[in-house]
Backbone as XML, in Angstrom:
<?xml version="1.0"?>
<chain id="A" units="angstrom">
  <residue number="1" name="UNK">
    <atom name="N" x="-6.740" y="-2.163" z="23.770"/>
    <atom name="CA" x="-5.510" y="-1.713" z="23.164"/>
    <atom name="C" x="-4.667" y="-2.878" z="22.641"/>
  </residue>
  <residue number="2" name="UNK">
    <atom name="N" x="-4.651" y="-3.742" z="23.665"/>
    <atom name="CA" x="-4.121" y="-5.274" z="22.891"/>
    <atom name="C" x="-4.599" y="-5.852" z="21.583"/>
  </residue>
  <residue number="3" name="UNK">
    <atom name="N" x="-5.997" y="-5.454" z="21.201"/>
    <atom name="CA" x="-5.969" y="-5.697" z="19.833"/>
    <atom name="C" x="-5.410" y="-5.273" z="18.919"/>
  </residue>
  <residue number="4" name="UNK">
    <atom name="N" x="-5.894" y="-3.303" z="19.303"/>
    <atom name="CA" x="-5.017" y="-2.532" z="18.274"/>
    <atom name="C" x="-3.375" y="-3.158" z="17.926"/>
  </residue>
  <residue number="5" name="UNK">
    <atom name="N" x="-2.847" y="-3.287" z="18.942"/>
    <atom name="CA" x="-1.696" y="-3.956" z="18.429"/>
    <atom name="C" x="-0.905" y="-5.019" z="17.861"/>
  </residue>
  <residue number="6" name="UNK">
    <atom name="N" x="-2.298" y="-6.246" z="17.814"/>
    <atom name="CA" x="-2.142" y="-7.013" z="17.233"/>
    <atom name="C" x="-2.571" y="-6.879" z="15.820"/>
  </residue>
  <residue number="7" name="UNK">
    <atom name="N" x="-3.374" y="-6.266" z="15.560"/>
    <atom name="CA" x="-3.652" y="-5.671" z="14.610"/>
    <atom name="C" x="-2.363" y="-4.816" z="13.357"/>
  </residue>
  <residue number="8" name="UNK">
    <atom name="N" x="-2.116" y="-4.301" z="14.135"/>
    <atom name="CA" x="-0.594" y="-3.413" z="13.316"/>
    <atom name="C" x="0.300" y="-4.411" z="13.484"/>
  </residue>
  <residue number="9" name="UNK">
    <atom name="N" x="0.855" y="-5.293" z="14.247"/>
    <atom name="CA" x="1.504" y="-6.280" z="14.155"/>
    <atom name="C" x="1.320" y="-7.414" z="13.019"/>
  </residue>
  <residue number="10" name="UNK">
    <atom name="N" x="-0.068" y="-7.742" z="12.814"/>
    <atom name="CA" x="-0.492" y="-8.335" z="11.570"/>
    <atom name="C" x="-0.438" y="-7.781" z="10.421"/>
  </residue>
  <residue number="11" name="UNK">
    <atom name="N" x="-0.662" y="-6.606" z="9.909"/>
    <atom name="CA" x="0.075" y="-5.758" z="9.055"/>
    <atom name="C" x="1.830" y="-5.562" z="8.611"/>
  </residue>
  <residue number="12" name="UNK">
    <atom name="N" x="1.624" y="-5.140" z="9.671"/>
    <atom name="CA" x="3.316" y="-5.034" z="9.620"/>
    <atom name="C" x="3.885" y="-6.316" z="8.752"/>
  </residue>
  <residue number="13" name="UNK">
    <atom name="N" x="3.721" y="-7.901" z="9.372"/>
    <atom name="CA" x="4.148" y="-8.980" z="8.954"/>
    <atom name="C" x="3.445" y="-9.019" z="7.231"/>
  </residue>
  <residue number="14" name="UNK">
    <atom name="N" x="1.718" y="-8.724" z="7.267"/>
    <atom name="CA" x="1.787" y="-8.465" z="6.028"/>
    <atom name="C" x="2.522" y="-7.868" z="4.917"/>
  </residue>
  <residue number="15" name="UNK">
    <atom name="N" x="2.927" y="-6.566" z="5.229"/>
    <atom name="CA" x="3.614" y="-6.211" z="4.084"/>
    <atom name="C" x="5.370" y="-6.586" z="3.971"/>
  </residue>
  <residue number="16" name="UNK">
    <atom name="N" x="5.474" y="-7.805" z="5.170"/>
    <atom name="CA" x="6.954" y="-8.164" z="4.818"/>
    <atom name="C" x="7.411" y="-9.005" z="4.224"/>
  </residue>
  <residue number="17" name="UNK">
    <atom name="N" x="6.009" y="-9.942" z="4.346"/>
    <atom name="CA" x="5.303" y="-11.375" z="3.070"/>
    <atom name="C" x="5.592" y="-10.554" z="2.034"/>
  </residue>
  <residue number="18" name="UNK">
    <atom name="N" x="4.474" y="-9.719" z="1.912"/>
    <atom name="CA" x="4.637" y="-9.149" z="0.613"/>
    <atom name="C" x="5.394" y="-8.616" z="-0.349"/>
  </residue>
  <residue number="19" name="UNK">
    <atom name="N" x="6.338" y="-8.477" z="0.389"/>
    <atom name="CA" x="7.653" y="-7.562" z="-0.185"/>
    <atom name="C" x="8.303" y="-8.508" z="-0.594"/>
  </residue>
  <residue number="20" name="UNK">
    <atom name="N" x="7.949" y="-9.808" z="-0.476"/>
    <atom name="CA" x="8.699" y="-10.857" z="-1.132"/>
    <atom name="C" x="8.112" y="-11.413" z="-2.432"/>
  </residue>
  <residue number="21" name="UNK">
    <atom name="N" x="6.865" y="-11.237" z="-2.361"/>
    <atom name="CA" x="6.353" y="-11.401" z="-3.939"/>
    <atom name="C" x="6.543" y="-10.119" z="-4.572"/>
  </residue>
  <residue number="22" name="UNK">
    <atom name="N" x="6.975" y="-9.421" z="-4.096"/>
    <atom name="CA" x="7.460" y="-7.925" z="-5.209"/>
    <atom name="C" x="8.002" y="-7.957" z="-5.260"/>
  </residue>
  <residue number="23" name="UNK">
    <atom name="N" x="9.647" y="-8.507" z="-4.651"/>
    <atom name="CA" x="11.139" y="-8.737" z="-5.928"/>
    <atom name="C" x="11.103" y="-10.520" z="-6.508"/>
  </residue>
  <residue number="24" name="UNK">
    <atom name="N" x="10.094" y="-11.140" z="-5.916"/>
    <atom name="CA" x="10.780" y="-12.357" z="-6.723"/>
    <atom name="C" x="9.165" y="-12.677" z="-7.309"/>
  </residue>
  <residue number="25" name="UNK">
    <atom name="N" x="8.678" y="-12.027" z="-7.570"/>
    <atom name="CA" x="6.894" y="-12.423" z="-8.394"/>
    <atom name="C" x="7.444" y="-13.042" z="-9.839"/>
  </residue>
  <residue number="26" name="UNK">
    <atom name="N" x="6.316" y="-13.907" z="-9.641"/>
    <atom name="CA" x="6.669" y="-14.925" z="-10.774"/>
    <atom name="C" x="6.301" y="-14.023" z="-12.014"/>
  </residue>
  <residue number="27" name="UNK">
    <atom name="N" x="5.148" y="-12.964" z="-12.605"/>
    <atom name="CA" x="5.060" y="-12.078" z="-13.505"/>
    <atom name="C" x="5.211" y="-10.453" z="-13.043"/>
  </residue>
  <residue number="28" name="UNK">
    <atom name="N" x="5.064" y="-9.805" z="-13.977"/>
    <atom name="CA" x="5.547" y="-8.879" z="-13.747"/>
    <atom name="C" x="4.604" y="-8.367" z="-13.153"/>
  </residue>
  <residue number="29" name="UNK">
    <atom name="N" x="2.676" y="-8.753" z="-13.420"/>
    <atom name="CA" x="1.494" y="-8.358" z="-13.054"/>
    <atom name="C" x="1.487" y="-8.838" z="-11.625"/>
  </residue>
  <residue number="30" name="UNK">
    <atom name="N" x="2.356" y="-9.885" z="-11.124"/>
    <atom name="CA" x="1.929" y="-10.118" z="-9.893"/>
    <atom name="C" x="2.921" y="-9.058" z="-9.161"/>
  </residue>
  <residue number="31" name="UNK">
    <atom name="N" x="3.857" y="-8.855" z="-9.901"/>
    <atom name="CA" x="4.631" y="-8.009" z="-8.490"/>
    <atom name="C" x="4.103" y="-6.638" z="-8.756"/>
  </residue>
  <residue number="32" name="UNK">
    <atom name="N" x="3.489" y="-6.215" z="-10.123"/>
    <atom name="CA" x="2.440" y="-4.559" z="-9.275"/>
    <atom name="C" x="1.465" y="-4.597" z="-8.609"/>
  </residue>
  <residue number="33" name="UNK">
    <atom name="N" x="0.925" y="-6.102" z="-8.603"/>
    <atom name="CA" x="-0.171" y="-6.238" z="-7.793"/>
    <atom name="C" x="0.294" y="-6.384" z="-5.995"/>
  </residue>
  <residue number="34" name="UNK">
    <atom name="N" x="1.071" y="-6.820" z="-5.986"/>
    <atom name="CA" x="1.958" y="-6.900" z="-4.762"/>
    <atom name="C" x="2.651" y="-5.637" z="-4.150"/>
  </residue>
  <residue number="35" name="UNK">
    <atom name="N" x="2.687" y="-4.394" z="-5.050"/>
    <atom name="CA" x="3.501" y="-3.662" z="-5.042"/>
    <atom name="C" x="1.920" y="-2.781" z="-4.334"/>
  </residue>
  <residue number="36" name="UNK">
    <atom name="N" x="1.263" y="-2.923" z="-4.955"/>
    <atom name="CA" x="0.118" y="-2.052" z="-5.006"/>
    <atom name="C" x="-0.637" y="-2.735" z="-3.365"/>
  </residue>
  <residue number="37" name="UNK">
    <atom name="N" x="-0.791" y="-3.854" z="-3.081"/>
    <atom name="CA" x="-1.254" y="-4.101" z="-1.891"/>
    <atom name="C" x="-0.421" y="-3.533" z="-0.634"/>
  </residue>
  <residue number="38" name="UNK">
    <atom name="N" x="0.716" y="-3.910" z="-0.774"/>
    <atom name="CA" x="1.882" y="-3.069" z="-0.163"/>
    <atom name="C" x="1.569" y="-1.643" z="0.335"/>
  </residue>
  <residue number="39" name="UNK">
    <atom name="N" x="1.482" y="-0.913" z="-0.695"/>
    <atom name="CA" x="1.106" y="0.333" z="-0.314"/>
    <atom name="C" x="-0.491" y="0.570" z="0.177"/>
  </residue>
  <residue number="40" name="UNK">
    <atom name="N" x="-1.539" y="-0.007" z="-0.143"/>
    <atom name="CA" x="-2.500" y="0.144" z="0.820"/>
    <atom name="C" x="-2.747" y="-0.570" z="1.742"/>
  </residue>
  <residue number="41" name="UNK">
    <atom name="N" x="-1.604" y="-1.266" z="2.081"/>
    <atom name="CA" x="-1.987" y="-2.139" z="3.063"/>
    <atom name="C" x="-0.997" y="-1.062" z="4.160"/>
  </residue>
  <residue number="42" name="UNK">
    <atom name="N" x="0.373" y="-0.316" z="3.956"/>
    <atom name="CA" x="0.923" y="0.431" z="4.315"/>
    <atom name="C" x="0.183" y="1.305" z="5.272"/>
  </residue>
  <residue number="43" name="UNK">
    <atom name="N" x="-0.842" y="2.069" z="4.056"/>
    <atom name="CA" x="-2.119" y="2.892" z="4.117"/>
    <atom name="C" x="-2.898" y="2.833" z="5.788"/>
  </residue>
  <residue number="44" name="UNK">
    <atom name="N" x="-3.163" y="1.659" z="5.565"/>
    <atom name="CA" x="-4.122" y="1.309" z="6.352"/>
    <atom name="C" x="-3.208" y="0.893" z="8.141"/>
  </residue>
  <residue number="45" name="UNK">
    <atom name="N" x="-1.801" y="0.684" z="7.916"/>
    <atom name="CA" x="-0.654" y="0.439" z="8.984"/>
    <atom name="C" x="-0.888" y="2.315" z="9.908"/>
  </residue>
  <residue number="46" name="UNK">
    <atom name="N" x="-0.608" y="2.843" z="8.746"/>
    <atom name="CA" x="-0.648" y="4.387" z="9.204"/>
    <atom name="C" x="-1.777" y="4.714" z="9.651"/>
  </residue>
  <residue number="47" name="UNK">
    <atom name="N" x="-2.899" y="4.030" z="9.133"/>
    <atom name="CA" x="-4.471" y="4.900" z="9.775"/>
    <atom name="C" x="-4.390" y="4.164" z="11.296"/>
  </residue>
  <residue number="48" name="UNK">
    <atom name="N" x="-4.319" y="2.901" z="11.484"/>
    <atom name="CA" x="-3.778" y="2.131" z="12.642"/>
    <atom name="C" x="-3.042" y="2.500" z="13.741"/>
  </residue>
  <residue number="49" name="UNK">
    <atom name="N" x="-2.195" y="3.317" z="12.953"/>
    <atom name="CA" x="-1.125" y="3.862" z="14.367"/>
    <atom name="C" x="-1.483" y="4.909" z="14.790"/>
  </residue>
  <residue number="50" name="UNK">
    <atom name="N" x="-2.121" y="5.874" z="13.816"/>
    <atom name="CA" x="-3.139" y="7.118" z="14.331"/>
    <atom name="C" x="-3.607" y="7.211" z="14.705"/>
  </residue>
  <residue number="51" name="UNK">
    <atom name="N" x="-4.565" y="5.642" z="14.965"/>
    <atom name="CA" x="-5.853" y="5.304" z="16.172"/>
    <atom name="C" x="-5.489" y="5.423" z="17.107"/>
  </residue>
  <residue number="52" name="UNK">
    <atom name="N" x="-4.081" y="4.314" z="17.399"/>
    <atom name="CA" x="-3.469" y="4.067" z="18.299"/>
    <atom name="C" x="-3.064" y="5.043" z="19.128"/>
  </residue>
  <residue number="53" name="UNK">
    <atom name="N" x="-2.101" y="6.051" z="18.412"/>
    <atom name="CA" x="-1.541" y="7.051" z="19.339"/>
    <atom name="C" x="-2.403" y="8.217" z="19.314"/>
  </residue>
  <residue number="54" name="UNK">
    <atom name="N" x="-3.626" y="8.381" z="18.905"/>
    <atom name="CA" x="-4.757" y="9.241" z="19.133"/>
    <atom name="C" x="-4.035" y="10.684" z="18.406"/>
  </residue>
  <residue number="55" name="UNK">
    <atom name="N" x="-3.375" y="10.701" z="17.713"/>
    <atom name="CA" x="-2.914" y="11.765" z="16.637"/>
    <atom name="C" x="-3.585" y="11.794" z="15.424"/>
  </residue>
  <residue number="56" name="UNK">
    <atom name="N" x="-4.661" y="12.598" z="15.268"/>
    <atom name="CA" x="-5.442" y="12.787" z="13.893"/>
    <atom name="C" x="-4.541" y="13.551" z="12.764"/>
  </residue>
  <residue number="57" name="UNK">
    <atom name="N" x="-3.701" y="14.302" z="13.310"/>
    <atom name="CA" x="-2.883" y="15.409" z="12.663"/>
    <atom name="C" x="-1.884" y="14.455" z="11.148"/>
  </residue>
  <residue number="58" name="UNK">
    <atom name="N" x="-2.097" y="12.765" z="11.749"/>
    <atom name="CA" x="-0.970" y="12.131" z="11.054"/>
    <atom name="C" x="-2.056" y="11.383" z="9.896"/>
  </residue>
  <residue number="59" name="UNK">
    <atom name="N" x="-3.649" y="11.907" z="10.005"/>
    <atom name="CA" x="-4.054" y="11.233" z="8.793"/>
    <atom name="C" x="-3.900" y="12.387" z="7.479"/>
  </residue>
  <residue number="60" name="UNK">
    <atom name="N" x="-3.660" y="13.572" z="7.936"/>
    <atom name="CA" x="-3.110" y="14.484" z="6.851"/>
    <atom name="C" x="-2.405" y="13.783" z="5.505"/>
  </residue>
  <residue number="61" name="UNK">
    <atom name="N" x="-1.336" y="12.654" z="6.317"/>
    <atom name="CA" x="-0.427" y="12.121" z="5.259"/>
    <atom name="C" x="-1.337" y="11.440" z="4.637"/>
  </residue>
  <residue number="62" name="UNK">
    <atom name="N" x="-2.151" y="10.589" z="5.237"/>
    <atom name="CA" x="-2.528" y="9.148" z="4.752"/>
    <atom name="C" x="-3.637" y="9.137" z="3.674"/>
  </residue>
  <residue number="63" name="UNK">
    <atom name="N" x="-3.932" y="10.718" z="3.763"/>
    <atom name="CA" x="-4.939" y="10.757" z="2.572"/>
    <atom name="C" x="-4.534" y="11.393" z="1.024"/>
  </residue>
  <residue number="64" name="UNK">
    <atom name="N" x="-3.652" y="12.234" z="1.215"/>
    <atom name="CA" x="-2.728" y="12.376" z="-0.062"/>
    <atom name="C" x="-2.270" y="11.504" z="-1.009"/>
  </residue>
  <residue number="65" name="UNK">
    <atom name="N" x="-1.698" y="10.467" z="0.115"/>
    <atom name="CA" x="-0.707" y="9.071" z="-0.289"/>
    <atom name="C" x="-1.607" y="8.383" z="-1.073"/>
  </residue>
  <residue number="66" name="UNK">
    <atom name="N" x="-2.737" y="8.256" z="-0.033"/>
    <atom name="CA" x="-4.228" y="7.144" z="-1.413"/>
    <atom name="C" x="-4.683" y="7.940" z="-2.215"/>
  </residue>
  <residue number="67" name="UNK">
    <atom name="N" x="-4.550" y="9.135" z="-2.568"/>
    <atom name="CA" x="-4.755" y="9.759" z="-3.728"/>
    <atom name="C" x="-3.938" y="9.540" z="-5.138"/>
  </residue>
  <residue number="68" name="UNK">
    <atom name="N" x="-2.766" y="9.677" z="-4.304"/>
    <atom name="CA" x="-1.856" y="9.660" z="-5.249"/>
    <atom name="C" x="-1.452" y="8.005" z="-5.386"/>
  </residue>
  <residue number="69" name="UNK">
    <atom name="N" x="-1.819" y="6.623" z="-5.067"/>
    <atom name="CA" x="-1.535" y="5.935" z="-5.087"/>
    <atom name="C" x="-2.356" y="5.324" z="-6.014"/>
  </residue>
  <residue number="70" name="UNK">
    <atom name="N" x="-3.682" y="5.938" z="-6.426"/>
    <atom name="CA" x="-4.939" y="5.433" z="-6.777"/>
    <atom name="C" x="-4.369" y="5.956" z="-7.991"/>
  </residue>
  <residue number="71" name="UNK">
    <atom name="N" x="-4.196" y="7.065" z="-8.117"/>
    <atom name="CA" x="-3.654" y="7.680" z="-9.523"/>
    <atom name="C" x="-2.201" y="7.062" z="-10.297"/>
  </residue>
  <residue number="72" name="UNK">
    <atom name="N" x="-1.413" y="6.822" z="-9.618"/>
    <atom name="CA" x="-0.183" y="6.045" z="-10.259"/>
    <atom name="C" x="-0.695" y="4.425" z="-10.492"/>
  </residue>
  <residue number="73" name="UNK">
    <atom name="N" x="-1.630" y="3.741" z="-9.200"/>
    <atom name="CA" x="-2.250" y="3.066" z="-10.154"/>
    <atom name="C" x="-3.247" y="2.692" z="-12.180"/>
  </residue>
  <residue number="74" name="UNK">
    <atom name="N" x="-3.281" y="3.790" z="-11.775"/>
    <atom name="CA" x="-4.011" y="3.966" z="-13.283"/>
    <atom name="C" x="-2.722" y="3.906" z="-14.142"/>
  </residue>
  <residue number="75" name="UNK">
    <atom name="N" x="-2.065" y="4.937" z="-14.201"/>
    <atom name="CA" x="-0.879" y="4.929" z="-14.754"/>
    <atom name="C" x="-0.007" y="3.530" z="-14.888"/>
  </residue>
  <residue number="76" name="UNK">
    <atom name="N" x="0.142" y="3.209" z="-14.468"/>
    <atom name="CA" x="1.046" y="1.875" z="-14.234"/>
    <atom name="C" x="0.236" y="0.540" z="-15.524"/>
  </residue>
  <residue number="77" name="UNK">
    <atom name="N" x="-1.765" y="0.666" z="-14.966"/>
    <atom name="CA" x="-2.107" y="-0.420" z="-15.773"/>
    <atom name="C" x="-2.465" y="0.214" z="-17.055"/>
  </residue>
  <residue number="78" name="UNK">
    <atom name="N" x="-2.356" y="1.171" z="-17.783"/>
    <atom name="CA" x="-2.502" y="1.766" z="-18.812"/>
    <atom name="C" x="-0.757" y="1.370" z="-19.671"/>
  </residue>
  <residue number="79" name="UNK">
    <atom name="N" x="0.242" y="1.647" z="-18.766"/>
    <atom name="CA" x="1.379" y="1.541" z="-19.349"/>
    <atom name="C" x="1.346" y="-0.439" z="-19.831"/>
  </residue>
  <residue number="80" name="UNK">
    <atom name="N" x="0.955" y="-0.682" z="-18.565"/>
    <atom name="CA" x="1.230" y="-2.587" z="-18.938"/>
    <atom name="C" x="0.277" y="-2.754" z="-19.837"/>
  </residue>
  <residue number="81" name="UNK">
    <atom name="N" x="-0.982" y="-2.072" z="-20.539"/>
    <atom name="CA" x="-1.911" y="-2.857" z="-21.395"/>
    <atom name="C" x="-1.685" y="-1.960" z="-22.876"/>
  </residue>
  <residue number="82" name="UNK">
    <atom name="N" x="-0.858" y="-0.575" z="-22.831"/>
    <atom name="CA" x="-0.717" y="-0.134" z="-24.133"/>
    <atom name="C" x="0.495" y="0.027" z="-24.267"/>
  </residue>
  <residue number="83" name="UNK">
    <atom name="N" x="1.694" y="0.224" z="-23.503"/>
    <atom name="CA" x="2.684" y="0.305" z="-23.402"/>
    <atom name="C" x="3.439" y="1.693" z="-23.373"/>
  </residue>
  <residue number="84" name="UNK">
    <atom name="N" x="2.874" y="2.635" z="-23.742"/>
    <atom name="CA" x="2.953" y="4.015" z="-23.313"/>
    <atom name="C" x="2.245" y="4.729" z="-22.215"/>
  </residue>
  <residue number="85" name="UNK">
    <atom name="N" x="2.490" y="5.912" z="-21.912"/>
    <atom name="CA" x="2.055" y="7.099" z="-20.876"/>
    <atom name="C" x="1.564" y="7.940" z="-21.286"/>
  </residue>
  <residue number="86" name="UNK">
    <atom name="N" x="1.239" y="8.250" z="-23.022"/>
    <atom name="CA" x="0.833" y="9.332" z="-23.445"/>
    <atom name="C" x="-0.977" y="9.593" z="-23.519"/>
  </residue>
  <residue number="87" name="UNK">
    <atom name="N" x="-1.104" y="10.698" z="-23.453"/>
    <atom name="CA" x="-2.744" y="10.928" z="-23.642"/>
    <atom name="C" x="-3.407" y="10.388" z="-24.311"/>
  </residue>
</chain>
């Protein structure tokens, strides 16, 4: 169990690094890329704590979220390489 928690503890600190190259990223590509690790690194905080506290009921969330995270990804690098959202 001491790992598990070092484990989410290493996370945790990950995405607080990170949150610092997403308001002060030197381009704009590094802070969606930052923005985007963030959230699956988030991802993966939540599958972690589900292990942890032996609640399966809480990966319900965690699989929606990477659905929909995978998909606003697309969106996002379509907008930075054509500059619109349209079909």
């Amino acid at each position: 169990m001491e790992l598990m928690l070092a484990l989410i503890l290493v996370y945790a600190i990950a995405i607080l690094l990170l949150s610092v190259v997403a308001f002060r990223g030197p381009t704009i590509g590094d802070q969606v890329l930052a923005i985007d690790v963030i959230t699956y690194a988030s991802l993966v905080l939540m599958t972690l704590i589900t292990i942890y506290l032996k609640q399966p009921l809480l990966m319900t969330v965690v699989i929606p979220l990477a659905l929909w995270v995978y998909a606003l990804d697309i969106y996002i690098a379509k907008y930075l390489e054509r500059g619109d959202l349209g079909a």
